[in-house]
Structures are given as structure tokens and as C-alpha cells.
CHARMM-style PDB file with segment names, atoms N, HN, CA, C and O in Angstrom:
ATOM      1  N   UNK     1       0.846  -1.189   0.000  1.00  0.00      PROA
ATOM      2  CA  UNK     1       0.000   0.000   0.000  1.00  0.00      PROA
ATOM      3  C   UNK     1       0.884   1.242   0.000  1.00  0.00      PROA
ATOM      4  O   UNK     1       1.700   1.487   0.889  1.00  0.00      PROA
ATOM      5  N   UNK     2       0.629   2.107  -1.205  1.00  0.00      PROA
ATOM      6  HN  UNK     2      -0.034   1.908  -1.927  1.00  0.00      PROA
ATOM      7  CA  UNK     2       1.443   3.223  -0.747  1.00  0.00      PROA
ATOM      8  C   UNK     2       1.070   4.379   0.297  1.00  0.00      PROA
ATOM      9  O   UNK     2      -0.103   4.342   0.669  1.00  0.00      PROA
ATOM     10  N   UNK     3       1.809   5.327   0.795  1.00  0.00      PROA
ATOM     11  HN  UNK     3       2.761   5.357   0.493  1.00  0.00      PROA
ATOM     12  CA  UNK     3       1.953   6.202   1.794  1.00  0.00      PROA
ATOM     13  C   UNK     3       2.470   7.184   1.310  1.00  0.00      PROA
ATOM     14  O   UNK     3       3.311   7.792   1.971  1.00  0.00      PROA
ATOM     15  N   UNK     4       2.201   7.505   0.341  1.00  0.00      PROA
ATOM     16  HN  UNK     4       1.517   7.011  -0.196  1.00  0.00      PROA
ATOM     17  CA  UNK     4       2.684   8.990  -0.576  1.00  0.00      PROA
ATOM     18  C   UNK     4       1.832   9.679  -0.533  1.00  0.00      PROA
ATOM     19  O   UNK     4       0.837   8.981  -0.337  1.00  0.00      PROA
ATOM     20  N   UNK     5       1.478  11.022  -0.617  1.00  0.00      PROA
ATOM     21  HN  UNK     5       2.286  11.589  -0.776  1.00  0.00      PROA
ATOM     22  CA  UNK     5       0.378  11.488  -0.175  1.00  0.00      PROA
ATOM     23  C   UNK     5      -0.183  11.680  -2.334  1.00  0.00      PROA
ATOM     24  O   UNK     5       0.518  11.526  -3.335  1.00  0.00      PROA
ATOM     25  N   UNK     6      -1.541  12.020  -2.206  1.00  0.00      PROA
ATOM     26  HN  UNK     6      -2.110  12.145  -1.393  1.00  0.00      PROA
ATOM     27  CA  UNK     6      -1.789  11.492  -3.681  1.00  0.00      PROA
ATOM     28  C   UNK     6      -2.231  13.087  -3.899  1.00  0.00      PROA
ATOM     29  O   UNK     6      -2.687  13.606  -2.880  1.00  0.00      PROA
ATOM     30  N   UNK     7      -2.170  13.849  -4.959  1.00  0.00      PROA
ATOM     31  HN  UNK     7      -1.800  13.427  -5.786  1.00  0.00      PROA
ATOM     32  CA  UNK     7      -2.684  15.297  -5.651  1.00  0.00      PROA
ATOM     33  C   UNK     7      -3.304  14.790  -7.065  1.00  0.00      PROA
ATOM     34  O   UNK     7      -3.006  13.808  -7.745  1.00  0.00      PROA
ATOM     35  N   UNK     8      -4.019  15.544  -7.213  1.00  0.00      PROA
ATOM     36  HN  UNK     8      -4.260  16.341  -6.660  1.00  0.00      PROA
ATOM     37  CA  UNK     8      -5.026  15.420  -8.334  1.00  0.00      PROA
ATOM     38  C   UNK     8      -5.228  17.136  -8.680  1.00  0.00      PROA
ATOM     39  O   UNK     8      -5.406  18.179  -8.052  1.00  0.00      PROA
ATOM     40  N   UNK     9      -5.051  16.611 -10.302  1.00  0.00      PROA
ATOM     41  HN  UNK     9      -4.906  15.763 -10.811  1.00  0.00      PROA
ATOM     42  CA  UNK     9      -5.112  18.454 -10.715  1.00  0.00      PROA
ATOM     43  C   UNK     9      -6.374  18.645 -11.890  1.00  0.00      PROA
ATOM     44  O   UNK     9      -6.921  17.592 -12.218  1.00  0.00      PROA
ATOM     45  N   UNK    10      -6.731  19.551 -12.357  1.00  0.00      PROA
ATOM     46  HN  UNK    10      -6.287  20.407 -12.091  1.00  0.00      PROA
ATOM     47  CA  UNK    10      -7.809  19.784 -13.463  1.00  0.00      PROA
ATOM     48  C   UNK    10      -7.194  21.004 -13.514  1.00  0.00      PROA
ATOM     49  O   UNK    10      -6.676  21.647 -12.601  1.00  0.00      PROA
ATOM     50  N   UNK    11      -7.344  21.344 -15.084  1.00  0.00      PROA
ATOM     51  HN  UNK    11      -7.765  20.822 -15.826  1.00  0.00      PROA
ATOM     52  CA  UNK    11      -6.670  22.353 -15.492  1.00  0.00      PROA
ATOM     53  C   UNK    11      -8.051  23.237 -16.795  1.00  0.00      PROA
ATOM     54  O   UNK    11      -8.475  22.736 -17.837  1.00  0.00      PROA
ATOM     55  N   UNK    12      -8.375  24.447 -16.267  1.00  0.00      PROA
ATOM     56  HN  UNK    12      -8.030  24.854 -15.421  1.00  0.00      PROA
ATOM     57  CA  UNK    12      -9.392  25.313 -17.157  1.00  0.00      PROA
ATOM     58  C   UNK    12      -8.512  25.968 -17.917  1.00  0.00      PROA
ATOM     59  O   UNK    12      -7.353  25.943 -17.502  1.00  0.00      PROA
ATOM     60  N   UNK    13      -8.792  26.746 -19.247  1.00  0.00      PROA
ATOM     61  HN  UNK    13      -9.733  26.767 -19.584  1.00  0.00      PROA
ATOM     62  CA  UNK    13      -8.481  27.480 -19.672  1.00  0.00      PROA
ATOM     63  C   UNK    13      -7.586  27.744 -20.693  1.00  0.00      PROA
ATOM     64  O   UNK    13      -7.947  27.297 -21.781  1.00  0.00      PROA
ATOM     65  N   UNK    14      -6.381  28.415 -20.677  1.00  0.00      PROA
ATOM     66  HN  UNK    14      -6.088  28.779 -19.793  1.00  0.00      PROA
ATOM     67  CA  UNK    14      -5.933  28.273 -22.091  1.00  0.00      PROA
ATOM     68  C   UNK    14      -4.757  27.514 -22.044  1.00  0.00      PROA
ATOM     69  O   UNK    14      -4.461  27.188 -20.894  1.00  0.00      PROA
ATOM     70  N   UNK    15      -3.781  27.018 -23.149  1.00  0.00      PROA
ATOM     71  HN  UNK    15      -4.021  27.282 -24.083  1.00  0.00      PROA
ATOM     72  CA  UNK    15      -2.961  25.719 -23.484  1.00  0.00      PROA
ATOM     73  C   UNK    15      -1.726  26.334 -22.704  1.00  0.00      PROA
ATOM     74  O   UNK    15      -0.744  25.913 -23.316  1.00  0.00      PROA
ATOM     75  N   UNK    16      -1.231  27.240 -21.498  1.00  0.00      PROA
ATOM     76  HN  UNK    16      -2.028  27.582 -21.001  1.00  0.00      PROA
ATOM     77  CA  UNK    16      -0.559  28.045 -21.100  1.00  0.00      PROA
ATOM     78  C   UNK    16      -0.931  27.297 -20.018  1.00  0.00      PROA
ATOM     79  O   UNK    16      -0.224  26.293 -19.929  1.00  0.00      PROA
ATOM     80  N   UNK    17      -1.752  27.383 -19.167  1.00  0.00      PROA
ATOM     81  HN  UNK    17      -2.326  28.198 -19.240  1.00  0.00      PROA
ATOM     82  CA  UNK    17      -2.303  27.157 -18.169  1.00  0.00      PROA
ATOM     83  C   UNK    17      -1.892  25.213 -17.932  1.00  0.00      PROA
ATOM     84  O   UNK    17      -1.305  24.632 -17.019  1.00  0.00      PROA
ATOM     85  N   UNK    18      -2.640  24.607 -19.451  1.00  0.00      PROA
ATOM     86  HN  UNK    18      -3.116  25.079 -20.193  1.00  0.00      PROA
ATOM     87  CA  UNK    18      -2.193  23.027 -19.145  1.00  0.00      PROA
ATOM     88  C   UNK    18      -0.223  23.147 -19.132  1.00  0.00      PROA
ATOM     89  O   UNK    18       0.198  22.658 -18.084  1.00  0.00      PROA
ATOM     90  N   UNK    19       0.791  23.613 -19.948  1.00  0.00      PROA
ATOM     91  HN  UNK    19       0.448  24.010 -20.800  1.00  0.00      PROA
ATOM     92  CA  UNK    19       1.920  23.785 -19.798  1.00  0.00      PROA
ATOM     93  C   UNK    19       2.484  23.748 -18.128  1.00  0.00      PROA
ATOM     94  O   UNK    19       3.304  23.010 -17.582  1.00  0.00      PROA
ATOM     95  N   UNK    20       1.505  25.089 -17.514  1.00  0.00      PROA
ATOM     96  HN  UNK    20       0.839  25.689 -17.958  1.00  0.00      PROA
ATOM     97  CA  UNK    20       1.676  25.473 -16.023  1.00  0.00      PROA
ATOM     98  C   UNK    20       1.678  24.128 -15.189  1.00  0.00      PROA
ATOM     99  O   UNK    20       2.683  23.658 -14.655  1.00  0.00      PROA
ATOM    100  N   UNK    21       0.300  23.527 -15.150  1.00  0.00      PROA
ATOM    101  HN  UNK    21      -0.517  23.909 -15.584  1.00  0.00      PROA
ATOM    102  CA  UNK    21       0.092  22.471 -14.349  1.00  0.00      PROA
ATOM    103  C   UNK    21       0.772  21.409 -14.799  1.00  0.00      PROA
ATOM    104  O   UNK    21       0.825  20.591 -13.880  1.00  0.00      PROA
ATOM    105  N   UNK    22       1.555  20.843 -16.168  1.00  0.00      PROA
ATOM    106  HN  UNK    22       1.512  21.507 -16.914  1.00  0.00      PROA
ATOM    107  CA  UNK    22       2.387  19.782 -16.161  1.00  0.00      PROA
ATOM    108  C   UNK    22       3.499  19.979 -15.646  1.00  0.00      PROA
ATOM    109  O   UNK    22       3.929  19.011 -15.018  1.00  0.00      PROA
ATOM    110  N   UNK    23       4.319  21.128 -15.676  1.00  0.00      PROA
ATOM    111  HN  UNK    23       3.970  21.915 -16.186  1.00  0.00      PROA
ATOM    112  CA  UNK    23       5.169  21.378 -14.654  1.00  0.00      PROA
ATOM    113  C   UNK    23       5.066  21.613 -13.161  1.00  0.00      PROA
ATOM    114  O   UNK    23       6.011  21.406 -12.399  1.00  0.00      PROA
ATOM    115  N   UNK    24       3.663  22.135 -12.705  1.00  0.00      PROA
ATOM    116  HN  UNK    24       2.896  22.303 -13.324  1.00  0.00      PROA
ATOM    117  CA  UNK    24       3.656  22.061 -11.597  1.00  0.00      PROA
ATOM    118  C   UNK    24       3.673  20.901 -11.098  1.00  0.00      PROA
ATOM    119  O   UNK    24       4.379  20.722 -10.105  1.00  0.00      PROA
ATOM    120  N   UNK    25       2.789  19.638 -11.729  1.00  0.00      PROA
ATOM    121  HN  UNK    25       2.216  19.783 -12.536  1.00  0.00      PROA
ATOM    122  CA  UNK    25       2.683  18.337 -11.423  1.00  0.00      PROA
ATOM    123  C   UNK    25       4.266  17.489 -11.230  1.00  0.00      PROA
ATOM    124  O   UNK    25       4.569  16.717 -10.321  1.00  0.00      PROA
ATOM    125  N   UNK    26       4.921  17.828 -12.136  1.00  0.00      PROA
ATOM    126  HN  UNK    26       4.675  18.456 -12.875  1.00  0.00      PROA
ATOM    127  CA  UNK    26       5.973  17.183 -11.874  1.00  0.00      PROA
ATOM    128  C   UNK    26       7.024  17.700 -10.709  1.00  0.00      PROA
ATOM    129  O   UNK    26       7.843  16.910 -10.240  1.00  0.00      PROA
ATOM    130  N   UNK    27       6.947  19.166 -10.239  1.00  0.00      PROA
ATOM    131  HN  UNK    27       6.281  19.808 -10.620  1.00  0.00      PROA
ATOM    132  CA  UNK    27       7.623  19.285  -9.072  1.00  0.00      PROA
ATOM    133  C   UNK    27       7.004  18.241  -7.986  1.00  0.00      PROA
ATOM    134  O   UNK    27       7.743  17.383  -7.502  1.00  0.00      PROA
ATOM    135  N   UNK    28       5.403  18.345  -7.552  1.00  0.00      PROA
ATOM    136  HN  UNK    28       4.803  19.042  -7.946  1.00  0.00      PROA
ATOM    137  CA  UNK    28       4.666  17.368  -7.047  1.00  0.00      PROA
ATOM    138  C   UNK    28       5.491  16.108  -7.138  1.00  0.00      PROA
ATOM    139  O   UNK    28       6.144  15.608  -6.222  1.00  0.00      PROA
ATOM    140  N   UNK    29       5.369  15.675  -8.351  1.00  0.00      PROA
ATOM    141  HN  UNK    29       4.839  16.081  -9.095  1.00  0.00      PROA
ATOM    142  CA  UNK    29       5.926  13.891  -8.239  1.00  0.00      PROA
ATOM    143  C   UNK    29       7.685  13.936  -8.031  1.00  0.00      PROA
ATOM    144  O   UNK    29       8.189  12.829  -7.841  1.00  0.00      PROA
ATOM    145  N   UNK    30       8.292  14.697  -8.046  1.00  0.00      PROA
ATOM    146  HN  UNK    30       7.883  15.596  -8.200  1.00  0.00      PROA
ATOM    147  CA  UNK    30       9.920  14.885  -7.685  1.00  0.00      PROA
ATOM    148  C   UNK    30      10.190  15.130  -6.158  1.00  0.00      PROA
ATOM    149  O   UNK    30      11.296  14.943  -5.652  1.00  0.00      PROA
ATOM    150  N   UNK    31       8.954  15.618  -5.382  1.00  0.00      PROA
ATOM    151  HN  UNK    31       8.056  15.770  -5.794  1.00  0.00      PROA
ATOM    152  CA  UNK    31       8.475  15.467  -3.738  1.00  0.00      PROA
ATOM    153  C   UNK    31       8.256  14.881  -3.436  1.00  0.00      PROA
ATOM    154  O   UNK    31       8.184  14.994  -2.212  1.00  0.00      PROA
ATOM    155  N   UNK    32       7.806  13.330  -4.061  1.00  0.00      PROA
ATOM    156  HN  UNK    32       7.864  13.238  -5.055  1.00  0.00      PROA
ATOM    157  CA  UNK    32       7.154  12.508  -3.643  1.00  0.00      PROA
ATOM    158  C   UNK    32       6.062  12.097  -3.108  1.00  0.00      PROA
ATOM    159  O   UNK    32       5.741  11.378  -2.162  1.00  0.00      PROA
ATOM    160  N   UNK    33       5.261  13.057  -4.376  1.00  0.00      PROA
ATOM    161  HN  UNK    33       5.522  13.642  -5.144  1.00  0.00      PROA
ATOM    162  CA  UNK    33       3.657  12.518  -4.225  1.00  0.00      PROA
ATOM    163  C   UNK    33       3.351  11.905  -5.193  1.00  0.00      PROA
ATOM    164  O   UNK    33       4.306  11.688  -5.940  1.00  0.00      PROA
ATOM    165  N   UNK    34       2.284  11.470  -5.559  1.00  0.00      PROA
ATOM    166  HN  UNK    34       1.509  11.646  -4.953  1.00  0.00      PROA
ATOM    167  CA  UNK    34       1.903  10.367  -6.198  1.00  0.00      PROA
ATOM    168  C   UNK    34       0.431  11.070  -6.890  1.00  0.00      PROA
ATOM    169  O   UNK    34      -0.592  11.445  -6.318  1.00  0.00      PROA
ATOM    170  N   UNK    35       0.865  11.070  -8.626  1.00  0.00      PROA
ATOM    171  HN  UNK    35       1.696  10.765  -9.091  1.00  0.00      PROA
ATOM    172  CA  UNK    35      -0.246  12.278  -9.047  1.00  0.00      PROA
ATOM    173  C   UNK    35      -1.305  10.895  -9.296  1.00  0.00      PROA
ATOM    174  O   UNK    35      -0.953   9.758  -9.612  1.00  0.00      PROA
ATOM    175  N   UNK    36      -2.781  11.428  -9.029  1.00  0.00      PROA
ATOM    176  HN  UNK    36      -3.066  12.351  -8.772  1.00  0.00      PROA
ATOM    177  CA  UNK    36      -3.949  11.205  -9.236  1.00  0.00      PROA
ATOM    178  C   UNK    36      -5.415  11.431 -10.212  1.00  0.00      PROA
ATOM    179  O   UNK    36      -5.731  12.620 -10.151  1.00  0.00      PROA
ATOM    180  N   UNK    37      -6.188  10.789 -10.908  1.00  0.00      PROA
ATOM    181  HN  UNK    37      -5.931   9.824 -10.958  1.00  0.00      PROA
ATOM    182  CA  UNK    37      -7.013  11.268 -11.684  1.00  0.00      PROA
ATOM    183  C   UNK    37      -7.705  12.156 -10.832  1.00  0.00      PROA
ATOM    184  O   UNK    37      -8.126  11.570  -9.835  1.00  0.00      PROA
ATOM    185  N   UNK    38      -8.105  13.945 -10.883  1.00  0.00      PROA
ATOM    186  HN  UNK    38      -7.763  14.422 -11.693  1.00  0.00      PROA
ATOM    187  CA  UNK    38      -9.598  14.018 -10.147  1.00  0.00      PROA
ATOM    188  C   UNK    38     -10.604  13.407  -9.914  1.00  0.00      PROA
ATOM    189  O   UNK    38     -10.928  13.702  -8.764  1.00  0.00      PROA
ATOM    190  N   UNK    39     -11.211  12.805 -10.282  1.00  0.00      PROA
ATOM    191  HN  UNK    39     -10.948  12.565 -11.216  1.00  0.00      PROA
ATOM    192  CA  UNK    39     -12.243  11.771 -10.046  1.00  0.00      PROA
ATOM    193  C   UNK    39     -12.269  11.017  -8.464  1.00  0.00      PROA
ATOM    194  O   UNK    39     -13.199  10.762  -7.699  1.00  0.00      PROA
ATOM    195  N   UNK    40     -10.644  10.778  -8.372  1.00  0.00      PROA
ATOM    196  HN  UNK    40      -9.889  10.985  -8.994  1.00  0.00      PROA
ATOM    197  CA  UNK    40     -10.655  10.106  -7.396  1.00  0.00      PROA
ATOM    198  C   UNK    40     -10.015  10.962  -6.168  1.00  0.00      PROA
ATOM    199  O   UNK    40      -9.521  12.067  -5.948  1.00  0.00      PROA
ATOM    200  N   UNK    41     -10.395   9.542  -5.399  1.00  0.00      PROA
ATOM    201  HN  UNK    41     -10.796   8.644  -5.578  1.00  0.00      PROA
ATOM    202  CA  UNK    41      -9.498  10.283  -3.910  1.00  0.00      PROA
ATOM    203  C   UNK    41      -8.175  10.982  -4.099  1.00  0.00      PROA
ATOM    204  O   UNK    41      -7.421  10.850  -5.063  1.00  0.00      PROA
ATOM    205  N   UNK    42      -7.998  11.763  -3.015  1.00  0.00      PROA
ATOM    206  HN  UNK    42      -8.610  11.870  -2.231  1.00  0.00      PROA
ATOM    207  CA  UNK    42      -6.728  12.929  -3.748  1.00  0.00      PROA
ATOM    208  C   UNK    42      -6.638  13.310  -2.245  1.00  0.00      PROA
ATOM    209  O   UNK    42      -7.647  13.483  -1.562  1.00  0.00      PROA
ATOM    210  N   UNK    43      -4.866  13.482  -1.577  1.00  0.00      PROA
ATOM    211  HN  UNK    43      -4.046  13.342  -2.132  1.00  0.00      PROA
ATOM    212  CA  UNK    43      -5.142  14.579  -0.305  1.00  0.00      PROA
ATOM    213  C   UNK    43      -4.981  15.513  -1.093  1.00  0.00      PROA
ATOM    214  O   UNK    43      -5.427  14.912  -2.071  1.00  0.00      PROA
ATOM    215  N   UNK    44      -4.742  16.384  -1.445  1.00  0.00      PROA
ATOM    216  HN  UNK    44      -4.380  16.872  -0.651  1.00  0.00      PROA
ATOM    217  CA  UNK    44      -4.631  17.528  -2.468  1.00  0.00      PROA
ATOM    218  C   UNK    44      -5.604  17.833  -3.671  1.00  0.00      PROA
ATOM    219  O   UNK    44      -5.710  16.921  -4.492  1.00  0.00      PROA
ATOM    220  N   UNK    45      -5.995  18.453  -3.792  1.00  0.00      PROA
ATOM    221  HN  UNK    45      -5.909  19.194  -3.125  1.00  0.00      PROA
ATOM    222  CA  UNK    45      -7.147  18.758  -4.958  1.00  0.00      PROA
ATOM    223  C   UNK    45      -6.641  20.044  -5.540  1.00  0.00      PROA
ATOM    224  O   UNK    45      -7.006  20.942  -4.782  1.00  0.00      PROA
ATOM    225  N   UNK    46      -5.951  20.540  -6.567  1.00  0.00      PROA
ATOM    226  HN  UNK    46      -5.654  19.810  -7.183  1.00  0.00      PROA
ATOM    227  CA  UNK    46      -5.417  21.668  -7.544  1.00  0.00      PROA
ATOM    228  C   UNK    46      -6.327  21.462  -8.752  1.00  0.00      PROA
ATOM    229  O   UNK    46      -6.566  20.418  -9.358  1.00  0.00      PROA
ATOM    230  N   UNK    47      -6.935  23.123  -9.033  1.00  0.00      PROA
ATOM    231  HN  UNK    47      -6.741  23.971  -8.541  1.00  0.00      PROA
ATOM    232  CA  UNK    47      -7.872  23.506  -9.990  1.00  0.00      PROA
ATOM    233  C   UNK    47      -6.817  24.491 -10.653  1.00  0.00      PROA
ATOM    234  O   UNK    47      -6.845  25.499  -9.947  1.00  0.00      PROA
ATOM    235  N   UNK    48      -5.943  24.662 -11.632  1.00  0.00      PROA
ATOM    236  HN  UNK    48      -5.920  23.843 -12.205  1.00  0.00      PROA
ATOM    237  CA  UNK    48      -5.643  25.470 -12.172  1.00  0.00      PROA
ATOM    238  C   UNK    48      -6.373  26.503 -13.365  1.00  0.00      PROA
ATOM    239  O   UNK    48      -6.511  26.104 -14.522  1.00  0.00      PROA
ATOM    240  N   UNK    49      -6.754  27.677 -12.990  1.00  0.00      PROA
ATOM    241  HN  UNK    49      -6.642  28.001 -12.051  1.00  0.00      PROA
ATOM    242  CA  UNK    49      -7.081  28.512 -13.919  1.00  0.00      PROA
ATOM    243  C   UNK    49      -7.302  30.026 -13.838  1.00  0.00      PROA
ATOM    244  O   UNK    49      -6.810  30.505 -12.816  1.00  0.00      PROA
ATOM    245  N   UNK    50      -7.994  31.026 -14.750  1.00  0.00      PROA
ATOM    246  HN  UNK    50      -8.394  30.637 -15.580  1.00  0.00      PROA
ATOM    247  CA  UNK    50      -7.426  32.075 -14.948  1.00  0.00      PROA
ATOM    248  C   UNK    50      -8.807  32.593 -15.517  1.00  0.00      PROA
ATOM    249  O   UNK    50      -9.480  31.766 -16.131  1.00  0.00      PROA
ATOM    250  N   UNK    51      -9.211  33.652 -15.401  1.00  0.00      PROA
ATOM    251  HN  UNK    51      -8.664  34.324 -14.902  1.00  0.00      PROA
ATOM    252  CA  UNK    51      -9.821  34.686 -15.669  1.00  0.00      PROA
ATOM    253  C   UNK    51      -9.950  35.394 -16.934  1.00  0.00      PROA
ATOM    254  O   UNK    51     -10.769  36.284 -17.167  1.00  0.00      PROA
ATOM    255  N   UNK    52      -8.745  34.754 -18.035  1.00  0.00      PROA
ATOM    256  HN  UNK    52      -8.079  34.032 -17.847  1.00  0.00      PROA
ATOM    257  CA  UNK    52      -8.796  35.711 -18.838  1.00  0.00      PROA
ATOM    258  C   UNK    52      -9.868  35.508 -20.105  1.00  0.00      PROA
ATOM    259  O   UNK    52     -10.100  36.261 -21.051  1.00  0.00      PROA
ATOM    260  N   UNK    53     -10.427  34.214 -19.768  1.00  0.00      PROA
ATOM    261  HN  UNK    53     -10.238  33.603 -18.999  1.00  0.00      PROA
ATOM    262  CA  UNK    53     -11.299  33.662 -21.142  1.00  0.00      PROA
ATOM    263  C   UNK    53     -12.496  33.540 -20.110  1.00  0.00      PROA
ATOM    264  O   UNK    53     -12.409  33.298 -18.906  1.00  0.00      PROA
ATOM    265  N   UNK    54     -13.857  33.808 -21.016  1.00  0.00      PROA
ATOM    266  HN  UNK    54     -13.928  34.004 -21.994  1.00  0.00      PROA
ATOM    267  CA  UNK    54     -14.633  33.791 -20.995  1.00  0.00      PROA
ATOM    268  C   UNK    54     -15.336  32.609 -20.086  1.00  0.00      PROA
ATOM    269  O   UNK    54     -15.995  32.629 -19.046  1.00  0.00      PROA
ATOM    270  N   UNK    55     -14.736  31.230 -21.262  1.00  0.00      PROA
ATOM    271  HN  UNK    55     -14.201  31.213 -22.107  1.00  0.00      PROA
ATOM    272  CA  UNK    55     -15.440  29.854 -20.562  1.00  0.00      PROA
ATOM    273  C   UNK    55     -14.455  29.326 -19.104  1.00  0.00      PROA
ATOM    274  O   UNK    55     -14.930  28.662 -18.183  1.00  0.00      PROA
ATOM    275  N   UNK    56     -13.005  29.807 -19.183  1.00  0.00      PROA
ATOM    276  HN  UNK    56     -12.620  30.346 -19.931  1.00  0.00      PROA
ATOM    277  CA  UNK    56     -12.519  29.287 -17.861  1.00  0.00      PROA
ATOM    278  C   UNK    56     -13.305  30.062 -16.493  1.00  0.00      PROA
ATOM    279  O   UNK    56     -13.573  29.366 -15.514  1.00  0.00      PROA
ATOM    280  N   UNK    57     -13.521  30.990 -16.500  1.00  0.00      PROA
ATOM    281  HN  UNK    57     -13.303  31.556 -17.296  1.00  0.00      PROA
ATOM    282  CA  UNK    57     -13.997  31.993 -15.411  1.00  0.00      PROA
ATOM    283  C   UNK    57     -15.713  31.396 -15.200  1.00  0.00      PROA
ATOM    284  O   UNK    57     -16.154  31.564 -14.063  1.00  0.00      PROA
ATOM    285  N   UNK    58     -16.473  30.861 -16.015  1.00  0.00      PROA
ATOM    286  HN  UNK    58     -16.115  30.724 -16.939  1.00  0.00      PROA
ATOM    287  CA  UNK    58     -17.603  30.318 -16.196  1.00  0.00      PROA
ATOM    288  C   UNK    58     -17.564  28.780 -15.619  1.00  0.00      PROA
ATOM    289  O   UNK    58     -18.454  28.392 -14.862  1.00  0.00      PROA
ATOM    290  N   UNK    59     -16.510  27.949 -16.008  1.00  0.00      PROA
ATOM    291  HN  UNK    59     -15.786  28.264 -16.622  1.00  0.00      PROA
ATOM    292  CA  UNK    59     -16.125  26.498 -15.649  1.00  0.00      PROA
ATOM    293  C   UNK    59     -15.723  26.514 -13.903  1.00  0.00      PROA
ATOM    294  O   UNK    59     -15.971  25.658 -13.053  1.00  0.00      PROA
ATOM    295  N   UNK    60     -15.193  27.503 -13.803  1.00  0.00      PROA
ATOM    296  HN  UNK    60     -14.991  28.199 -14.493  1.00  0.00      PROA
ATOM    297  CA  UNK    60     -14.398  27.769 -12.444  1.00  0.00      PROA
ATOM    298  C   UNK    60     -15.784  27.438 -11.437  1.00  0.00      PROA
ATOM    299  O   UNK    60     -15.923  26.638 -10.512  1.00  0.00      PROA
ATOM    300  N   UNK    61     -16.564  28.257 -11.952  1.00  0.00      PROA
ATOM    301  HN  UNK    61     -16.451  28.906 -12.704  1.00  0.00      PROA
ATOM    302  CA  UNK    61     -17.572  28.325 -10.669  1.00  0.00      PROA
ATOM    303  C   UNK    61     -18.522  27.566 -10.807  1.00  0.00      PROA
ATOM    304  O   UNK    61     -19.566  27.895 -10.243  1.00  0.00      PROA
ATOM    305  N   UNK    62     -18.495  26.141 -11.692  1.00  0.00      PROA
ATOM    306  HN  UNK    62     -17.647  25.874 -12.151  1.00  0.00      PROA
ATOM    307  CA  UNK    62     -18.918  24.855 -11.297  1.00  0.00      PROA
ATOM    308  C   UNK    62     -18.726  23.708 -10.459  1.00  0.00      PROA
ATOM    309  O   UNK    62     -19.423  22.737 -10.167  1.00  0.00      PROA
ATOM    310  N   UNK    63     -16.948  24.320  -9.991  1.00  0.00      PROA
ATOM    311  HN  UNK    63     -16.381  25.109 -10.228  1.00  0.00      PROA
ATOM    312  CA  UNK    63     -16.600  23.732  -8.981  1.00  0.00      PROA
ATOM    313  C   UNK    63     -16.728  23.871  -7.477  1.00  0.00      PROA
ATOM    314  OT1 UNK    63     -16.215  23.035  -6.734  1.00  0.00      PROA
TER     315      UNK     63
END
């Protein structure tokens, strides 16, 4: 059983933003966490996004 703590990310908005969170993700897994689908259990839950488009600022506040 692992004991890594698990993060799960979703990423809104523009192809800048997914860039952001694959690098952020991988500092994550170089710490030794253990990345996760959202869907599932997660101690960490990261929503990356931004304001500057229309549908991310709209998507945001479905969560």
C-alpha cells in the first residue's frame, strides 16, 4: 500500500495554463507525491485557472 500522499489536478483554460500544471505536477511527483485522476481520492485537490477567457472563469464556478 502506498503512503505517498496522492494530488489530483484539473486544469481550465488556455494551453498556457495546461503547460503550467504539467510542470507544476511534476515538481509534485519529484516530492514525492503520487499524481492522481480528479475523479478520485486525492489529499490535495489543484484547480488550475485564470480569468482571462470567458469559458474558464464560467467552468471555475462549477466547482
Amino acid at each position: 500500500m502506498s503512503t505517498k500522499k496522492k494530488v489530483a489536478f484539473h486544469t481550465l483554460g488556455c494551453k498556457l495554463n495546461f503547460t503550467e500544471t504539467s510542470t507544476i505536477a511534476r515538481s509534485f511527483r519529484e516530492n514525492g507525491f503520487e499524481l492522481t485522476d480528479f475523479s478520485k481520492k486525492a489529499d490535495f485537490y489543484v484547480i488550475n485557472t485564470c480569468s482571462v477567457t470567458d469559458n474558464a472563469d464560467k467552468n471555475l464556478k462549477t466547482f
